[in-house]
MARNULUM-712758 format. One record per residue (C-alpha): x, y, z; residue in three letters. Coordinates in steps of 0.05 Angstrom, whole numbers, plus 5000, padded with zeros to 4 digits. Layout:
MARNULUM-712758
XYZALA...
***
This chain:
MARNULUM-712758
487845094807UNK489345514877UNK489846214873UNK496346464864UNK495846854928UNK494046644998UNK493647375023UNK492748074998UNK493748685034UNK491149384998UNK494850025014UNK490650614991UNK496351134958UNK489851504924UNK493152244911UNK486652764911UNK488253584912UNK489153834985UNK482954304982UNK478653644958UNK472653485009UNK474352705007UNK482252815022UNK486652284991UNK489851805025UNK497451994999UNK497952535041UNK495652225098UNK501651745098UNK499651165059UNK505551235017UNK510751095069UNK507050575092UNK506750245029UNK514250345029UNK515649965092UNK510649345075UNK514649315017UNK522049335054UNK519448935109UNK516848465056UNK523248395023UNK527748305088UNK523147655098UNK525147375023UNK517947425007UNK516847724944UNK511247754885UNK
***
């Protein structure tokens, strides 16, 4: 049986505290960039 996927792509939306040494990646952006995948995603009629 194929996997049910032929691509993945990963979107880091890790939320950390601003004063942590490793930063998180939410408040770099990631967020709204996961957003617009998603819209973008959706305008195309692809979905799951």
């Amino acid at each position: 049986m194929p996997p049910p996927f032929q691509r993945h792509v990963f979107v880091c939306t890790n939320r950390r505290p601003d004063v942590h040494p490793k930063g998180g990646c939410a408040s770099k952006g990631s967020e709204e960039i996961r957003a617009a995948f998603k819209a973008e995603l959706e305008k195309r009629g692809i979905n799951g």
